[in-house]
C-alpha positions as CSV (number, residue, x, y, z in Angstrom):
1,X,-20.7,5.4,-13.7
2,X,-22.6,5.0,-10.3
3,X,-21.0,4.7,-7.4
4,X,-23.1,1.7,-4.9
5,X,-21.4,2.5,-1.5
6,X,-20.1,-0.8,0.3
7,X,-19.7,-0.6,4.2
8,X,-18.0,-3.9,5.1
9,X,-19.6,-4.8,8.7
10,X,-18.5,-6.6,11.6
11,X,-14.8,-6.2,11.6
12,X,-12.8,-7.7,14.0
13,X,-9.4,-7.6,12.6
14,X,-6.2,-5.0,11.6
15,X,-5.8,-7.3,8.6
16,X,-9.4,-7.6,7.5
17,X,-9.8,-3.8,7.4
18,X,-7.0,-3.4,5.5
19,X,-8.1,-6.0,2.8
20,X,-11.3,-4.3,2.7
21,X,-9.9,-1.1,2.2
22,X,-7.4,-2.1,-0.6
23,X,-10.7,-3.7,-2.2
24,X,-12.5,0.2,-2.2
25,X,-14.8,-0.3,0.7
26,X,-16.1,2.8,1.7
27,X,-16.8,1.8,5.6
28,X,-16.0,-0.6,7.9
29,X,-18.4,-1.4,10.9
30,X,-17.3,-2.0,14.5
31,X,-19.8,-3.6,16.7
32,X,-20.1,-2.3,19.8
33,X,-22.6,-4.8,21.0
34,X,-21.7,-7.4,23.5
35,X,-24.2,-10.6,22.7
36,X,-22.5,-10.4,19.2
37,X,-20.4,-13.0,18.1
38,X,-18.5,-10.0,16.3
39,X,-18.0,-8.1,19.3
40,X,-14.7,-5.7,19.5
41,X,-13.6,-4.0,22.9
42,X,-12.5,-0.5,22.6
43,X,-8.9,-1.3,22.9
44,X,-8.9,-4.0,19.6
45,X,-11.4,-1.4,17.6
46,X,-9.0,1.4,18.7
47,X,-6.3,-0.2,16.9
48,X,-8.5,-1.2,13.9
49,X,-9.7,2.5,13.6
50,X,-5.5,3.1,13.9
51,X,-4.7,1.3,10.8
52,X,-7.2,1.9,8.7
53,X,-6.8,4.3,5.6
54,X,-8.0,7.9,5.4
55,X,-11.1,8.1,3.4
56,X,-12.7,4.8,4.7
57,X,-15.2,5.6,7.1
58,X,-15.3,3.7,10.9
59,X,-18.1,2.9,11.6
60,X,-19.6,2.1,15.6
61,X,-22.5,0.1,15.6
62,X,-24.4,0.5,18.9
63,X,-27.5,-1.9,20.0
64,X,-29.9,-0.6,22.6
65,X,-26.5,1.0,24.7
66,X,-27.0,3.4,27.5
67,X,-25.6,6.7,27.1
68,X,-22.6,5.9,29.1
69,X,-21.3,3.2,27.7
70,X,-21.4,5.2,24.2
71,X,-19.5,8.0,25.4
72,X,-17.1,6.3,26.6
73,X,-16.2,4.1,23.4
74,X,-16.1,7.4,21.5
75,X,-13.6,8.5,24.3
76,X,-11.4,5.8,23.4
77,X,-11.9,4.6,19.7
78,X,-11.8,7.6,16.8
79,X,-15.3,6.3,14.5
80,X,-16.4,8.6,12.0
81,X,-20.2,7.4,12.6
82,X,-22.5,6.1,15.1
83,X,-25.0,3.2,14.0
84,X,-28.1,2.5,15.8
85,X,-29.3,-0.8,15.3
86,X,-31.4,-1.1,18.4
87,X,-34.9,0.2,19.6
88,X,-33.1,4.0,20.4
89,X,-35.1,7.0,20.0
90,X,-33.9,10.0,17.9
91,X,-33.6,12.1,20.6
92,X,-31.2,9.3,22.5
93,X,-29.3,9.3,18.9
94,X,-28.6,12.8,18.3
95,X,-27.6,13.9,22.0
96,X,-23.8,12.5,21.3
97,X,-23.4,15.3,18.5
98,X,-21.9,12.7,15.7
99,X,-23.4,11.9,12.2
100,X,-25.5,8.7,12.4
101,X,-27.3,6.0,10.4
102,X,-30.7,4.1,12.3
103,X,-31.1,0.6,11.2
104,X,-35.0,-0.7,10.9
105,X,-35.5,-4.4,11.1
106,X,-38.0,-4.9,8.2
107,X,-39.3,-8.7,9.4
108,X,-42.8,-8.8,10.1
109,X,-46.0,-5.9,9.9
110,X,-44.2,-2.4,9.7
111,X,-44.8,0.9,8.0
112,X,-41.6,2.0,7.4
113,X,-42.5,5.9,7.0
114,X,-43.7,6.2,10.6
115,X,-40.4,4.9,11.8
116,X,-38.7,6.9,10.5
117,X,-40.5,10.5,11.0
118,X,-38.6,11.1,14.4
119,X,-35.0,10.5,13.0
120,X,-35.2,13.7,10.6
121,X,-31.5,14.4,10.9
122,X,-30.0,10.4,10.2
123,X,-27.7,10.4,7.8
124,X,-28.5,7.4,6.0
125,X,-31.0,4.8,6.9
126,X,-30.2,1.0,7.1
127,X,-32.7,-1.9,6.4
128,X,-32.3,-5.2,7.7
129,X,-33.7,-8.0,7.2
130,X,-34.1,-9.0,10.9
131,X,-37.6,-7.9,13.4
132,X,-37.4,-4.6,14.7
133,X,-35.2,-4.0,17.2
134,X,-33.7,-7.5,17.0
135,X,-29.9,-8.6,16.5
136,X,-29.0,-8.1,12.5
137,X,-25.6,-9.9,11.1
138,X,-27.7,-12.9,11.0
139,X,-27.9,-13.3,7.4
140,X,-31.6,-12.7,7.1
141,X,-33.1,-11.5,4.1
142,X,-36.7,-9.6,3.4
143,X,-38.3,-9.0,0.3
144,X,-37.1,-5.9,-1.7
145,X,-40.3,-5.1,-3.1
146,X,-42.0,-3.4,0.5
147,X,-39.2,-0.4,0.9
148,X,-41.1,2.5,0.0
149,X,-40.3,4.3,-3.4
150,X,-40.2,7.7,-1.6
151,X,-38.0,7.5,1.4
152,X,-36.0,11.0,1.2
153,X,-33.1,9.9,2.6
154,X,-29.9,7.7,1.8
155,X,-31.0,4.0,2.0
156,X,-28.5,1.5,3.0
157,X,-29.6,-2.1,1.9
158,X,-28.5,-5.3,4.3
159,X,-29.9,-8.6,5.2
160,X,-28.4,-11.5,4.0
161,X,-26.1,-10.3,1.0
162,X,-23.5,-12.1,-0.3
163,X,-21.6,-12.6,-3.6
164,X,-24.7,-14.5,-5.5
165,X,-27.7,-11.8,-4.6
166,X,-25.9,-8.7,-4.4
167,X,-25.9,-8.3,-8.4
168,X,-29.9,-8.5,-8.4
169,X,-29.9,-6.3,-5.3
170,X,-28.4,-3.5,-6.4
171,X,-30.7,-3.8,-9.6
172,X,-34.0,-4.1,-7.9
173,X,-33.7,-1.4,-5.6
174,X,-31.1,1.1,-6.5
175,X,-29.7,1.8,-3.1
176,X,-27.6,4.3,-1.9
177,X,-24.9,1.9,-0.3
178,X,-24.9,-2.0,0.9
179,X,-23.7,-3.4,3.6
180,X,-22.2,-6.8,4.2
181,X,-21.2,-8.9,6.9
182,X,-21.8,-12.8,7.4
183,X,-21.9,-13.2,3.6
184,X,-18.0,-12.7,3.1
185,X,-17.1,-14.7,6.3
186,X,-15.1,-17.9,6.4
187,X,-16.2,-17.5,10.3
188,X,-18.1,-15.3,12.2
189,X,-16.0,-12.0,12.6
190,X,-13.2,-13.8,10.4
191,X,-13.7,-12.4,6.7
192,X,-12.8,-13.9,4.0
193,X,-10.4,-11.9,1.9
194,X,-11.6,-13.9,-1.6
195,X,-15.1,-13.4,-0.9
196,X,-14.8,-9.6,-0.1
197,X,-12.7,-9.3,-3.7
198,X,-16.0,-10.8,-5.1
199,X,-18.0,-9.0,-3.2
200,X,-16.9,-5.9,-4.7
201,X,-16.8,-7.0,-8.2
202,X,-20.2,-8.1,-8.4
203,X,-20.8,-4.3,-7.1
204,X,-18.6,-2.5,-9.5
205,X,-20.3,-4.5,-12.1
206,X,-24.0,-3.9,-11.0
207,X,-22.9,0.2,-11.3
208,X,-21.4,-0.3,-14.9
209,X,-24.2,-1.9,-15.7
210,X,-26.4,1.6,-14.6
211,X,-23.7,3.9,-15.8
């Protein structure tokens, strides 16, 4: 059988994590960026990162940050993974020596190969739905059909899944991993612990389905 990643994102809560996990998430984002209505200081992502299982990844989501500010979150909070989901170079995204993923906003005109020749050493590449460089968690969706056939590394599909798309998504465009955040919310940054269980099932079954 198949195995579609899930990273869970937008976590704002011990309990929350721990749901997820229990459900087989793989990851669990953090967002480290203040406008968001899912914002998490260091000290409540600290604690998150505490309690969560071995085996499921943390993940810190940064949006257009300066250096400082993400050094000194990975001072304080142990994340496995840095996220990019800003306008950041890949020069500014490898100089903090951690694995990351670059999210590309795919609204609009784009060519999504000539974004992505500079970030040669990402570790997974995450398309939103929103414009680039803009806010994702938004629940905006973008048509499958315009990601490229040939991108040689990991894609990570987002933009407005939830429990009633994710079964075609994962059909249509085979990706490496999804990730999920306003579409299993009762609130924003409050998850809803029926809708993550659904979540995942409509995932297992898209991968038995490919098995």
């Amino acid at each position: 059988m198949s195995h579609t990643r899930v990273k869970i994102c937008g976590i704002t809560r011990v309990e929350d994590a721990l749901h997820a996990a229990a459900e087989g998430v793989d990851a669990i984002g953090l967002v480290f960026y203040s406008k968001s209505p899912r914002f998490v200081s260091a000290a409540q992502a600290a604690e998150i990162c505490k309690k969560t299982p071995a085996f499921v990844t943390t993940v810190a989501l940064f949006k257009d940050a300066d250096a400082k500010e993400v050094r000194q979150v990975l001072a304080e909070v142990p994340v496995d993974l840095l996220q990019f989901h800003g306008s950041e170079r890949g020069e500014f995204c490898r100089q903090f020596g951690r694995p990351y993923i670059k999210a590309l906003g795919m609204a609009g005109e784009l060519t999504v190969p000539k974004q992505v020749a500079e970030y040669q050493d990402v570790r997974g590449l995450l398309l939103d739905g929103h414009a680039p460089g803009a806010a994702g968690g938004m629940g905006q969706s973008f048509e499958w059909s315009v990601i490229p056939d040939d991108l040689d590394y990991p894609l990570i599909l987002a933009g407005g899944l939830d429990v009633d798309n994710v079964l075609a998504a994962i059909r249509t465009v085979r990706p490496y991993a999804v990730d999920v955040s306003s579409g299993v919310e009762s609130a924003k940054g409050i998850k809803d612990a029926a809708l993550v269980t659904a979540f995942m099932k409509k995932v297992r079954q898209a991968d038995n389905e490919q098995s």
